[in-house]
C-alpha positions in Angstrom: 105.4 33.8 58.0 104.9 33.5 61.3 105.7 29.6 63.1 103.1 28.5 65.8 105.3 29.0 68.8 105.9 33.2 68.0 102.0 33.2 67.3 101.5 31.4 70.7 104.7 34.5 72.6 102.6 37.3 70.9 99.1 35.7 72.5 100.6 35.1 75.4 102.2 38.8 75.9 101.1 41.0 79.1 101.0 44.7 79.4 102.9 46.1 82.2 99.6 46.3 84.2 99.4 42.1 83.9 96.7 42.8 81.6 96.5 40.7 78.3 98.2 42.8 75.0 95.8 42.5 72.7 96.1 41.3 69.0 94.5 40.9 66.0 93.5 37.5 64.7 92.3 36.6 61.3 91.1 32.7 60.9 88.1 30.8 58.7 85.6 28.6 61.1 84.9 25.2 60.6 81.8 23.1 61.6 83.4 20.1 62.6 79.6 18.3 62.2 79.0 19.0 59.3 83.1 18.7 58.2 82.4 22.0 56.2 84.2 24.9 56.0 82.6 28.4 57.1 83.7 31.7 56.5 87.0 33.8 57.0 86.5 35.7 60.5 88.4 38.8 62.3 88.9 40.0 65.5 90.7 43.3 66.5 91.8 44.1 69.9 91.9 40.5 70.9 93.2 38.9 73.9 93.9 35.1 75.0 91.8 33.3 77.6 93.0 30.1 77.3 94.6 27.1 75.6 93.6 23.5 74.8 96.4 21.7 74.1 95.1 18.1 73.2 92.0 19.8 70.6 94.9 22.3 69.3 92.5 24.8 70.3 92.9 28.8 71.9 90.1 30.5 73.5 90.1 33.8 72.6 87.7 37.2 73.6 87.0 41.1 72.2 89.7 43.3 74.7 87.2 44.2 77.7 85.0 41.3 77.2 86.5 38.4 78.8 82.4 36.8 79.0 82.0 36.3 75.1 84.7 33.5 74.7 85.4 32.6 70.8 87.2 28.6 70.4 89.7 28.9 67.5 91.6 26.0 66.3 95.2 27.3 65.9 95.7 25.4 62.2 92.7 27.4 61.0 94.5 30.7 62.0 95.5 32.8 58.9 97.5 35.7 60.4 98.1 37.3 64.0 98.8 41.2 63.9 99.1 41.4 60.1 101.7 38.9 59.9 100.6 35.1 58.0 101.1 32.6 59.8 102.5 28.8 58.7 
């Protein structure tokens, strides 16, 4: 399993260009509104845009596609690169 902080290095990784690496992120939504849960979601090739800190959230889009921005909340995350997290 895979602790927060690695999850957070491999997110945070750069190719030698200063490019984001990308990943791939598996994680179930939640629509905090309602306070029901949605459906398991996937993203290959992504790359970080951001982080929240205080809303334990990461901002995340498709590799190439920095304009279509995805919020994640990093306890809902279910594995980074094939690897579970905890």
């Amino acid at each position: 399993m895979v602790k927060w902080t690695d999850v957070l290095i491999v997110m945070e990784q750069k190719l030698a260009g200063g490019k984001p690496r990308p990943f791939d992120l598996a994680w179930l939504t939640f629509d905090e509104a309602r306070k029901t849960a949605g459906s398991k979601k996937e993203l290959r090739r992504a790359v970080l845009v951001g982080i929240k800190q205080k809303k334990r959230m990461v901002n995340i889009a498709p590799y190439g596609l920095p304009n279509q921005i995805i919020s994640v909340h990093w306890d809902l995350i279910l594995w980074i690169n094939d690897k579970p997290t905890s």
